[in-house]
PQR file with spaces between the fields and no chain letter, atoms N, CA, C, O and H, PARSE charges and radii, in Angstrom:
ATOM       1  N    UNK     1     102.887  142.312   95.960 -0.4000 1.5000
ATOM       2  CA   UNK     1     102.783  142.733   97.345 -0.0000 2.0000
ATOM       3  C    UNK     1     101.648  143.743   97.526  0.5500 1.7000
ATOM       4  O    UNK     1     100.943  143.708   98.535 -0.5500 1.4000
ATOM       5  N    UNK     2     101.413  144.921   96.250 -0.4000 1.5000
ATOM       6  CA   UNK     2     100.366  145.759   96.558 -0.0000 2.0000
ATOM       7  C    UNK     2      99.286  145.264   96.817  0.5500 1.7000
ATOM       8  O    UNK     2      98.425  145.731   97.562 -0.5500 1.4000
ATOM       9  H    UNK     2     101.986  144.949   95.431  0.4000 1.0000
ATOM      10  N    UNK     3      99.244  143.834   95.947 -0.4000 1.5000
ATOM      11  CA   UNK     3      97.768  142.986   95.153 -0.0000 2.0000
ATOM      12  C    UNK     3      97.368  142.373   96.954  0.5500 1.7000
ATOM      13  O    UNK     3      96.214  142.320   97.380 -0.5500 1.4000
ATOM      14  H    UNK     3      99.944  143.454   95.341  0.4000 1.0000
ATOM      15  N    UNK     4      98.311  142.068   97.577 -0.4000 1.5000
ATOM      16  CA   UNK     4      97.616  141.432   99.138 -0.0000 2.0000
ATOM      17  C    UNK     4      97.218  142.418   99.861  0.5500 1.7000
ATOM      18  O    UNK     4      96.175  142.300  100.504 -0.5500 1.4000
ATOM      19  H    UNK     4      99.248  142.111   97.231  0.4000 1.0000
ATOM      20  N    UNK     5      97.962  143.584   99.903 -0.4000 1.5000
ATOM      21  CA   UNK     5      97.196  144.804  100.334 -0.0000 2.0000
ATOM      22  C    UNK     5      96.002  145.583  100.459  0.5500 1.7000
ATOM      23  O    UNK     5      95.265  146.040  101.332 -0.5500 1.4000
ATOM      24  H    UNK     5      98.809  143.680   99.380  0.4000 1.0000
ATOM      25  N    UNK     6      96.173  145.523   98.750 -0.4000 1.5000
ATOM      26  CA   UNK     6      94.649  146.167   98.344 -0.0000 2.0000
ATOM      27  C    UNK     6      93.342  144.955   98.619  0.5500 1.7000
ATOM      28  O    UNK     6      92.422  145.341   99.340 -0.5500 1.4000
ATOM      29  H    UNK     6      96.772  145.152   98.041  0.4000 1.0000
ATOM      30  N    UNK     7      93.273  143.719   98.133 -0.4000 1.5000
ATOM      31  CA   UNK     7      92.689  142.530   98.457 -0.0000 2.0000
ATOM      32  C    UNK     7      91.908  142.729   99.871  0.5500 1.7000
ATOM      33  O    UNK     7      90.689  142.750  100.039 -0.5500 1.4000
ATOM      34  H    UNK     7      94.021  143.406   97.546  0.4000 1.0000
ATOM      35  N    UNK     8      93.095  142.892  100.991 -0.4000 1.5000
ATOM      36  CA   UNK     8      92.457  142.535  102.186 -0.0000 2.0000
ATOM      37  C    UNK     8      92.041  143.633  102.608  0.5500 1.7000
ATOM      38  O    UNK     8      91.152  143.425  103.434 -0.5500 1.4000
ATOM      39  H    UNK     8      94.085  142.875  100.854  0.4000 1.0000
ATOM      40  N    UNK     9      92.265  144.879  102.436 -0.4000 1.5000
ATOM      41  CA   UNK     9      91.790  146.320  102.517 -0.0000 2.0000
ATOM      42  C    UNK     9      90.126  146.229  102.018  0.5500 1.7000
ATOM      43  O    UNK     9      89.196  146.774  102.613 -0.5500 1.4000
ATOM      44  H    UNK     9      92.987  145.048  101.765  0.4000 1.0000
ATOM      45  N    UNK    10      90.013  145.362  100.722 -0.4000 1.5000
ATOM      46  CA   UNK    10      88.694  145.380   99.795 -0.0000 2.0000
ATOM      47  C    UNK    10      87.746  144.234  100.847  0.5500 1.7000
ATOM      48  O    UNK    10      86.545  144.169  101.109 -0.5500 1.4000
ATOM      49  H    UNK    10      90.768  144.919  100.239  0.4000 1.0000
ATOM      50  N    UNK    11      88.665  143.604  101.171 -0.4000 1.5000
ATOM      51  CA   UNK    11      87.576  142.159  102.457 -0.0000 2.0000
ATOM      52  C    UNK    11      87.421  142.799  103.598  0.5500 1.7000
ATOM      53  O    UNK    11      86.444  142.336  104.187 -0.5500 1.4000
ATOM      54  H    UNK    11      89.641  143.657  100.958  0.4000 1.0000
ATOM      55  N    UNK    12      88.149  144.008  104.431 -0.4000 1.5000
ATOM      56  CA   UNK    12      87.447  144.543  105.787 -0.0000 2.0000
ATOM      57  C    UNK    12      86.763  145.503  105.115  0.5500 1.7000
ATOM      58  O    UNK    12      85.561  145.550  105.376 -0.5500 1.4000
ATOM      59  H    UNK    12      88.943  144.384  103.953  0.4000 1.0000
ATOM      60  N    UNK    13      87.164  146.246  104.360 -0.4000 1.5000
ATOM      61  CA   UNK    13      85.577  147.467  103.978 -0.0000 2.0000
ATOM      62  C    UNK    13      84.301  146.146  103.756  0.5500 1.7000
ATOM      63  O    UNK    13      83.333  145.956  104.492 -0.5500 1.4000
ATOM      64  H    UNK    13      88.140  146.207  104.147  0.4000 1.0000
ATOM      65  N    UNK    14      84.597  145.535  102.783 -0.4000 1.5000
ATOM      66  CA   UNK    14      83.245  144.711  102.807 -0.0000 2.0000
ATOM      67  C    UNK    14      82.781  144.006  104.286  0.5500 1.7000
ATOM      68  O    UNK    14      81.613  144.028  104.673 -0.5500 1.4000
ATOM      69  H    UNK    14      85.383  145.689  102.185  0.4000 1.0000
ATOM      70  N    UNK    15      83.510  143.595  104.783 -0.4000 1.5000
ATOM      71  CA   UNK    15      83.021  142.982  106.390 -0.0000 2.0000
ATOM      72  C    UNK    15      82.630  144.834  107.411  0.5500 1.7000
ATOM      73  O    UNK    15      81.831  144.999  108.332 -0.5500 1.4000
ATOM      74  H    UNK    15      84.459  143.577  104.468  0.4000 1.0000
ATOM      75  N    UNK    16      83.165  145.446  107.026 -0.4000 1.5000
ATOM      76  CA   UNK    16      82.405  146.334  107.920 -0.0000 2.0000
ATOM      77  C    UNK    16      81.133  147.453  107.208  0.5500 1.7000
ATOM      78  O    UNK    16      80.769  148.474  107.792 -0.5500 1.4000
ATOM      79  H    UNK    16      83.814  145.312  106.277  0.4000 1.0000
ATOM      80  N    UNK    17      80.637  147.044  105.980 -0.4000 1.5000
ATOM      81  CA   UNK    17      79.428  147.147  105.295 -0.0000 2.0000
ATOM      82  C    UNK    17      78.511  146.273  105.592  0.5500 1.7000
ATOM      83  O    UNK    17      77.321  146.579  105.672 -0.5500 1.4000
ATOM      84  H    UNK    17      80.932  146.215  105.506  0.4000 1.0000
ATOM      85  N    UNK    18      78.846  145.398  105.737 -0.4000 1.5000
ATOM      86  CA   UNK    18      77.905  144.448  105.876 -0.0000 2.0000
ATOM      87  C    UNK    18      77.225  144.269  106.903  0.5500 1.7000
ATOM      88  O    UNK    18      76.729  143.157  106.721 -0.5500 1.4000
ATOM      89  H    UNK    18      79.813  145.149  105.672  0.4000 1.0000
ATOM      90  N    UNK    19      76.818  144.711  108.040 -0.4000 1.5000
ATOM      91  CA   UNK    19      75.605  145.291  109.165 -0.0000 2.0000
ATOM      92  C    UNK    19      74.768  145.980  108.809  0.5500 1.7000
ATOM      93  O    UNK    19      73.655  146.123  109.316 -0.5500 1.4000
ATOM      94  H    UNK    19      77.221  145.614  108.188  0.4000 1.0000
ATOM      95  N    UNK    20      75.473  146.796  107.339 -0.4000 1.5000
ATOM      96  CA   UNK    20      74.063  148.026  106.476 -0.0000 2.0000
ATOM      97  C    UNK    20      73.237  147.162  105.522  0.5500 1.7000
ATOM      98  O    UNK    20      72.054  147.326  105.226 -0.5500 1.4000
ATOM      99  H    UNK    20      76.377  146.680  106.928  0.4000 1.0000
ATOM     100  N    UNK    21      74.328  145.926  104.968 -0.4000 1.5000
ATOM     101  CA   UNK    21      73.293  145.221  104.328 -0.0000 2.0000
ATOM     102  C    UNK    21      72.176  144.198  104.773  0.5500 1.7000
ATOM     103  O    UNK    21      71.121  143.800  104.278 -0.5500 1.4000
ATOM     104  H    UNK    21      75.290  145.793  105.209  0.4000 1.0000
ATOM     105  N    UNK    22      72.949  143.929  106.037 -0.4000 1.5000
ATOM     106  CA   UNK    22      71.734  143.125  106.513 -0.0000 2.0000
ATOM     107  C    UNK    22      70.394  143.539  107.395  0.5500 1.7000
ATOM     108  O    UNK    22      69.441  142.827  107.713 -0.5500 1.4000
ATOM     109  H    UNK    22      73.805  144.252  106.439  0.4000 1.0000
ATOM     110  N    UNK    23      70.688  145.147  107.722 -0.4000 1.5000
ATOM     111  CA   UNK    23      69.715  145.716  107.789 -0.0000 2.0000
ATOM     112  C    UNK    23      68.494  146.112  106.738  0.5500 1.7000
ATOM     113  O    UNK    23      67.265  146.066  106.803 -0.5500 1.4000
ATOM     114  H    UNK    23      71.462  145.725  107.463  0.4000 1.0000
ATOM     115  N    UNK    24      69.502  146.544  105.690 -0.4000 1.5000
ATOM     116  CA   UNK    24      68.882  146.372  104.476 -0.0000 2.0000
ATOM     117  C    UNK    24      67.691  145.416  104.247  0.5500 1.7000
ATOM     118  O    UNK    24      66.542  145.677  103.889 -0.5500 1.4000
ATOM     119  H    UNK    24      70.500  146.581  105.637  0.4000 1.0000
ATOM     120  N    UNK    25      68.526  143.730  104.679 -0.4000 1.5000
ATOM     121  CA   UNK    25      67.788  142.715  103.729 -0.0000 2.0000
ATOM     122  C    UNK    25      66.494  142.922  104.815  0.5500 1.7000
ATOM     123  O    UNK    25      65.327  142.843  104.433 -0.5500 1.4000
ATOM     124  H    UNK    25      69.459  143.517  104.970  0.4000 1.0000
ATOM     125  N    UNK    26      66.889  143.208  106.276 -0.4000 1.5000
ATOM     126  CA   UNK    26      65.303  142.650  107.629 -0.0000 2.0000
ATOM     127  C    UNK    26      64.328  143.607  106.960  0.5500 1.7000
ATOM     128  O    UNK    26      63.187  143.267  106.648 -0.5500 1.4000
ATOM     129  H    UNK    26      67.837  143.271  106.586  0.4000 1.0000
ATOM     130  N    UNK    27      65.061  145.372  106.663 -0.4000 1.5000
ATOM     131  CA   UNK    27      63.826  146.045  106.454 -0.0000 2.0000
ATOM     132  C    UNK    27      62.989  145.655  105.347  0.5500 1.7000
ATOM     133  O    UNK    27      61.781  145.881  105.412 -0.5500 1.4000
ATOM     134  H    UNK    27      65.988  145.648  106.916  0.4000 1.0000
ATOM     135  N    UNK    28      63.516  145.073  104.300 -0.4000 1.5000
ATOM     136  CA   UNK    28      62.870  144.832  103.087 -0.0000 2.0000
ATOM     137  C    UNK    28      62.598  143.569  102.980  0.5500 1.7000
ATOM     138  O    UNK    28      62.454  143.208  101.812 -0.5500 1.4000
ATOM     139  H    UNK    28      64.497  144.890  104.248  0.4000 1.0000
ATOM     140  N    UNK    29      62.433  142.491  104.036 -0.4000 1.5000
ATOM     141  CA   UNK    29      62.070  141.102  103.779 -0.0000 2.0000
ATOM     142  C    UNK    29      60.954  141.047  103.417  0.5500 1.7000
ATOM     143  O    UNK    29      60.675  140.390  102.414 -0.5500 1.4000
ATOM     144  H    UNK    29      62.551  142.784  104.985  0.4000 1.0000
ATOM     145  N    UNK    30      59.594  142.005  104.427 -0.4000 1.5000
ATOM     146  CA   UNK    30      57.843  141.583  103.253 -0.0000 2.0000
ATOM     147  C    UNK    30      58.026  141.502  102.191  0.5500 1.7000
ATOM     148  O    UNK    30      57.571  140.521  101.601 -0.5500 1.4000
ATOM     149  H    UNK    30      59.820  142.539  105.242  0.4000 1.0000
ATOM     150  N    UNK    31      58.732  142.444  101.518 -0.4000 1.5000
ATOM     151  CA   UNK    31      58.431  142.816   99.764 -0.0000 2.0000
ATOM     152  C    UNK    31      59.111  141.932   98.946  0.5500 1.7000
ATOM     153  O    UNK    31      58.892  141.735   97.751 -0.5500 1.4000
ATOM     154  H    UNK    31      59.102  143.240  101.996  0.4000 1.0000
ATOM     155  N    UNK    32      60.227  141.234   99.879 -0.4000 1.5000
ATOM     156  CA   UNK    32      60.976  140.404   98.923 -0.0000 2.0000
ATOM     157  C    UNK    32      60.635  138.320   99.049  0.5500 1.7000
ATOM     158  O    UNK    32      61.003  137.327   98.421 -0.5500 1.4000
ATOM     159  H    UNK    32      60.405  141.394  100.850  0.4000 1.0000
ATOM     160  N    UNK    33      59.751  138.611  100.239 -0.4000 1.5000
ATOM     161  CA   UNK    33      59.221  137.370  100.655 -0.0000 2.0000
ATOM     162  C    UNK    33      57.760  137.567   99.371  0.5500 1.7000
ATOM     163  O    UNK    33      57.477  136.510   98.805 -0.5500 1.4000
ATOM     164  H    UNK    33      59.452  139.417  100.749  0.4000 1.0000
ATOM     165  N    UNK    34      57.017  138.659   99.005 -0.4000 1.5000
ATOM     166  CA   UNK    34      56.093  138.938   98.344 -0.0000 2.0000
ATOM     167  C    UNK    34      56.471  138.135   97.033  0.5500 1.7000
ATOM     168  O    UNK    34      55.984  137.114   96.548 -0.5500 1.4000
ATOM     169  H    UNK    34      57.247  139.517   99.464  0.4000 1.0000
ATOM     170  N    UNK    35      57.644  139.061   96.578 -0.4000 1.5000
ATOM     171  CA   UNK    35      58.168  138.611   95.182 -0.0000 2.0000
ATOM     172  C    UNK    35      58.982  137.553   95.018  0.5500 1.7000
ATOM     173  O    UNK    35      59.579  137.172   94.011 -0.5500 1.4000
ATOM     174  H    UNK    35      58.040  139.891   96.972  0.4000 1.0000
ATOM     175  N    UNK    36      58.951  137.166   95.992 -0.4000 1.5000
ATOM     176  CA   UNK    36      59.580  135.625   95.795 -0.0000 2.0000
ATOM     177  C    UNK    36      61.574  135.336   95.903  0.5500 1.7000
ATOM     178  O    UNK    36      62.064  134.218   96.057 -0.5500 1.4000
ATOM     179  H    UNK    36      58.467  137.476   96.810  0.4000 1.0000
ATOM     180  N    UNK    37      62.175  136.283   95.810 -0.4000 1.5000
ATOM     181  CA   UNK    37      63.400  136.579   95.756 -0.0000 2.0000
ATOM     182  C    UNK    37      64.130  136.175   97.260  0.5500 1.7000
ATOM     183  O    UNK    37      63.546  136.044   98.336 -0.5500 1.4000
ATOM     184  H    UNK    37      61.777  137.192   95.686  0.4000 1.0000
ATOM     185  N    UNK    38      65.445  136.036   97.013 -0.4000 1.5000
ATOM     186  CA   UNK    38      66.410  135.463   98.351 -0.0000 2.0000
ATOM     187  C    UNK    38      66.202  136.960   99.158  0.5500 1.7000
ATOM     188  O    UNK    38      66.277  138.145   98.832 -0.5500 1.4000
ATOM     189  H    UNK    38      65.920  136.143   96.139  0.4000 1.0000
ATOM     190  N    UNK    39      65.884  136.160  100.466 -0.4000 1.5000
ATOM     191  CA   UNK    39      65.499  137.107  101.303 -0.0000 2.0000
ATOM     192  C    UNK    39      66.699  137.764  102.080  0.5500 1.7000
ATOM     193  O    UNK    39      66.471  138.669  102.884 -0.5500 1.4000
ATOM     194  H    UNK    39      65.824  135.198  100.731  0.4000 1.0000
ATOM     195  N    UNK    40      68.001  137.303  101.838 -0.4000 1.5000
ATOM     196  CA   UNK    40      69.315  138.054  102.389 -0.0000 2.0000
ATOM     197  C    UNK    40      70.186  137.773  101.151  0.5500 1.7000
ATOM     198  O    UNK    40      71.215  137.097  101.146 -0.5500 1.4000
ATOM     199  H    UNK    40      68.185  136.568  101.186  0.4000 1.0000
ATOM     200  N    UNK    41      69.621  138.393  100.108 -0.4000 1.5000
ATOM     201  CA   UNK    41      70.737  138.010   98.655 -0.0000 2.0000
ATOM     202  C    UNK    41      71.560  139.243   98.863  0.5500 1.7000
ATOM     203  O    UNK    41      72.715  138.884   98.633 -0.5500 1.4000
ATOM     204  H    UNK    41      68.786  138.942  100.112  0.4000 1.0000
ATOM     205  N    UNK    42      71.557  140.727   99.234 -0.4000 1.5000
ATOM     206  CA   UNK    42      72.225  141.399   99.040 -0.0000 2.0000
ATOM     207  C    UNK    42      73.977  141.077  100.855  0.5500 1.7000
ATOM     208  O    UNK    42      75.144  141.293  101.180 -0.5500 1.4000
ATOM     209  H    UNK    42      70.619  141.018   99.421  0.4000 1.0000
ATOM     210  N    UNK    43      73.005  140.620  101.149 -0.4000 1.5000
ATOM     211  CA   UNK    43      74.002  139.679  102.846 -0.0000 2.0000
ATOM     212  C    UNK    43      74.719  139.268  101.813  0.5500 1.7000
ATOM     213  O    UNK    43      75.581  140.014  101.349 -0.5500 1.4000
ATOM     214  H    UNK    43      72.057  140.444  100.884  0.4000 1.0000
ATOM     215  N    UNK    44      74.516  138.184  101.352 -0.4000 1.5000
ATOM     216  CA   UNK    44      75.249  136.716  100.950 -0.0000 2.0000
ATOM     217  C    UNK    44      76.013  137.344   99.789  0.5500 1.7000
ATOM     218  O    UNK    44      77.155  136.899   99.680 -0.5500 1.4000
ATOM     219  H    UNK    44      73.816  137.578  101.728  0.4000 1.0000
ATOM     220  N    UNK    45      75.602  138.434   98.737 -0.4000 1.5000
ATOM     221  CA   UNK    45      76.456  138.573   97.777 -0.0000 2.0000
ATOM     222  C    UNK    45      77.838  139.662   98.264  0.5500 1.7000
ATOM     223  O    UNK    45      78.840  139.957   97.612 -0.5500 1.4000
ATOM     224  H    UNK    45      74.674  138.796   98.826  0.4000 1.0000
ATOM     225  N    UNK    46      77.439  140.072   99.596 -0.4000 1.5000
ATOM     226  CA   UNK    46      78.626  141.143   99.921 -0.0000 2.0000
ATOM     227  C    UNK    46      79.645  140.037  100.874  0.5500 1.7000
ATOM     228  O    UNK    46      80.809  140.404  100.714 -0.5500 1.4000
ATOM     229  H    UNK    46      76.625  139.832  100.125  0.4000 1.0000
ATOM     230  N    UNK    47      79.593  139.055  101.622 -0.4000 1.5000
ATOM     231  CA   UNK    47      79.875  138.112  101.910 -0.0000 2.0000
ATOM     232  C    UNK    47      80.845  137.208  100.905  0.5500 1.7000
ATOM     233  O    UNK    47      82.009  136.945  101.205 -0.5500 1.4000
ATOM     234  H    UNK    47      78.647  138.756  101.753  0.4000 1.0000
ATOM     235  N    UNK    48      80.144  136.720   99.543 -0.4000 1.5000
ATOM     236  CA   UNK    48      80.718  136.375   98.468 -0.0000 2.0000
ATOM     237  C    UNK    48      82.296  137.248   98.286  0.5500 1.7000
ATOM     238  O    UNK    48      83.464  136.865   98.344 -0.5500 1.4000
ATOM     239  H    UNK    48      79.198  136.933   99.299  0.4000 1.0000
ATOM     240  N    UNK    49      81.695  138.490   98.059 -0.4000 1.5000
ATOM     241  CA   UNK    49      82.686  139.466   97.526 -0.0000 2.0000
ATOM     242  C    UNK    49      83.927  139.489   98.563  0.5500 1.7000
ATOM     243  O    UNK    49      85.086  139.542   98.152 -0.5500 1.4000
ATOM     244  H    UNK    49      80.746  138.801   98.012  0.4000 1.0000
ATOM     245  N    UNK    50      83.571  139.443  100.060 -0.4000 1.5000
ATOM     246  CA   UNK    50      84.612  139.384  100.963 -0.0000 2.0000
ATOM     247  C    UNK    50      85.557  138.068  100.509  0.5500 1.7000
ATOM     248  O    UNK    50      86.744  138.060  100.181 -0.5500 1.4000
ATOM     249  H    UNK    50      82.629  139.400  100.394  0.4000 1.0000
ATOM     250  N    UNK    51      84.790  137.181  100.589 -0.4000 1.5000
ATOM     251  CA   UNK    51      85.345  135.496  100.226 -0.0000 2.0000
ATOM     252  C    UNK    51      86.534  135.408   99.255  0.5500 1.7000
ATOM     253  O    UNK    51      87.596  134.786   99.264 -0.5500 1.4000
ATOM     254  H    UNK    51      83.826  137.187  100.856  0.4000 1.0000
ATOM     255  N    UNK    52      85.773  136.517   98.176 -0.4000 1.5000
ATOM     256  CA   UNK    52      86.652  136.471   96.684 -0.0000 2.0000
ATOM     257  C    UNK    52      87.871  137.471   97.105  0.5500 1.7000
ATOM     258  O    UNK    52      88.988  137.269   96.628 -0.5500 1.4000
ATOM     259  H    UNK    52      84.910  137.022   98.169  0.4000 1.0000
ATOM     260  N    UNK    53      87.718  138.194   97.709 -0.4000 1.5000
ATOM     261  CA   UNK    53      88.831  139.073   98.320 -0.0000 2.0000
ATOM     262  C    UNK    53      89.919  138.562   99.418  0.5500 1.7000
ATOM     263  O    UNK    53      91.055  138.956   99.681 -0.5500 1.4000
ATOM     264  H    UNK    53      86.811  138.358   98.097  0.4000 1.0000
ATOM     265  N    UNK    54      89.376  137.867   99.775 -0.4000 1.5000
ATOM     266  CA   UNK    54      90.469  136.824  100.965 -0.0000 2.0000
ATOM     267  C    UNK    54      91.232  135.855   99.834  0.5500 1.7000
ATOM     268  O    UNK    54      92.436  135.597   99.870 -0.5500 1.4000
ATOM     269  H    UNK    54      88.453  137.546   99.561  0.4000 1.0000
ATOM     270  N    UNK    55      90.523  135.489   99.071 -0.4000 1.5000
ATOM     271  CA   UNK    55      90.927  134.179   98.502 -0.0000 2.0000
ATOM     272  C    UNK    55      91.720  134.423   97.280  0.5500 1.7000
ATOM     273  O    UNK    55      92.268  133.685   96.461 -0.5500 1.4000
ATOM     274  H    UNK    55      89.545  135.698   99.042  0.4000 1.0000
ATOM     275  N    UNK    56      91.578  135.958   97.454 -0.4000 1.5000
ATOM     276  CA   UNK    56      92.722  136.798   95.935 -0.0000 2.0000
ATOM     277  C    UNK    56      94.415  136.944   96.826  0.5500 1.7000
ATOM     278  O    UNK    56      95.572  136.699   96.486 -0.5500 1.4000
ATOM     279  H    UNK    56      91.133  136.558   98.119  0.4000 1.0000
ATOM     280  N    UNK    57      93.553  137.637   98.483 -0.4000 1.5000
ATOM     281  CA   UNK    57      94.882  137.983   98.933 -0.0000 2.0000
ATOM     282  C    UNK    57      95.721  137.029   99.775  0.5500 1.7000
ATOM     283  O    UNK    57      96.489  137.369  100.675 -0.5500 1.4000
ATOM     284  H    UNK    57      92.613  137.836   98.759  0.4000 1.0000
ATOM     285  N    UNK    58      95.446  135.671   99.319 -0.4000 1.5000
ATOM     286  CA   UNK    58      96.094  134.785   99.973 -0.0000 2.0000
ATOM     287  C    UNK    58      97.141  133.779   98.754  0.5500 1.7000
ATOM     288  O    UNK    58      98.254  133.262   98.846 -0.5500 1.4000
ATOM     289  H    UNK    58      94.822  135.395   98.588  0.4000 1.0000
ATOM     290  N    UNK    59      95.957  133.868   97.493 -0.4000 1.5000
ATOM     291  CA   UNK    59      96.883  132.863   96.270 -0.0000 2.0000
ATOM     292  C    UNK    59      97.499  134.290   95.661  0.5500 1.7000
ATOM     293  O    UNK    59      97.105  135.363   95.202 -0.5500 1.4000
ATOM     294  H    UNK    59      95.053  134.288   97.418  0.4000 1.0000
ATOM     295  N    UNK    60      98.942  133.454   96.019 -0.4000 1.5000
ATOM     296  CA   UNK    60      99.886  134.375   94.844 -0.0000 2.0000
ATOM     297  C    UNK    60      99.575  134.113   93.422  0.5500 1.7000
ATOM     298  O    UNK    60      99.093  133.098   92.919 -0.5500 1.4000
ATOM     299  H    UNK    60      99.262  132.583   96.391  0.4000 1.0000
ATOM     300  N    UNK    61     100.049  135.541   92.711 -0.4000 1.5000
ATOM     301  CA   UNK    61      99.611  135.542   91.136 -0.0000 2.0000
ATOM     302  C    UNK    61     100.510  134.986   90.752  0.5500 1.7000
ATOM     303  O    UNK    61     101.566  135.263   91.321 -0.5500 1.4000
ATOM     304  H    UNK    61     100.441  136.365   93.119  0.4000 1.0000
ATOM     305  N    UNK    62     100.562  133.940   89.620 -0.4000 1.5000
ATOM     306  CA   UNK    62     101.228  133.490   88.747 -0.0000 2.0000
ATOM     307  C    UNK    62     102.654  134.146   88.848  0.5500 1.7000
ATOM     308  O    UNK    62     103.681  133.527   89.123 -0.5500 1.4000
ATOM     309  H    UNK    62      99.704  133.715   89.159  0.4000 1.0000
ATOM     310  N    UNK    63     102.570  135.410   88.601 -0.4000 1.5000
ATOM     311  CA   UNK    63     103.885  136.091   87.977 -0.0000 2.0000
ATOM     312  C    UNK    63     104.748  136.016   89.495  0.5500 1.7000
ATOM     313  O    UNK    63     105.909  135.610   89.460 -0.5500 1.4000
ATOM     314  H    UNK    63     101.735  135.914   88.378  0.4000 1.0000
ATOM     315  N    UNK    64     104.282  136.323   90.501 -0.4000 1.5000
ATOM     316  CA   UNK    64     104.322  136.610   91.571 -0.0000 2.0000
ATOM     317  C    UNK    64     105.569  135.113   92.179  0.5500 1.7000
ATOM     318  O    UNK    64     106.232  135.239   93.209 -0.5500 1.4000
ATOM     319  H    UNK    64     103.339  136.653   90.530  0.4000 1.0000
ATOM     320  N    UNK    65     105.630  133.906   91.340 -0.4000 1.5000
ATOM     321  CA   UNK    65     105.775  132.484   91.800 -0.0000 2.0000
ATOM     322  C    UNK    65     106.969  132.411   91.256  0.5500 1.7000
ATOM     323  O    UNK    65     107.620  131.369   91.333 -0.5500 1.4000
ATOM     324  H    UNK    65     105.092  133.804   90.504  0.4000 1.0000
């Protein structure tokens, strides 16, 4: 029961970070369009992390069954 708690607690902090990262990615797109790199990788990997956090606090754990 804590584990759905903490989970979805960990997916809205990440959804309400994520306006800093995508400011992040606009200010720094020349340098990363320069070097060749995903131009919203730090977007998409905090996004990821929300994903993995929904998808923890929805499948019950093993023990949990």
């Amino acid at each position: 029961m804590l584990d759905i708690l903490s989970n979805t607690i960990k997916a809205a902090v990440a959804v309400a970070v994520s306006p800093v990262d995508m400011v992040v990615d606009v200010v720094t797109l020349p340098s990363t369009a320069l070097e060749g790199k995903d131009a919203f990788g730090r977007t998409a990997k905090r996004f990821q992390q929300v994903a993995e956090a929904i998808d923890a606090a929805v499948k019950p754990k093993r023990e949990d069954l």
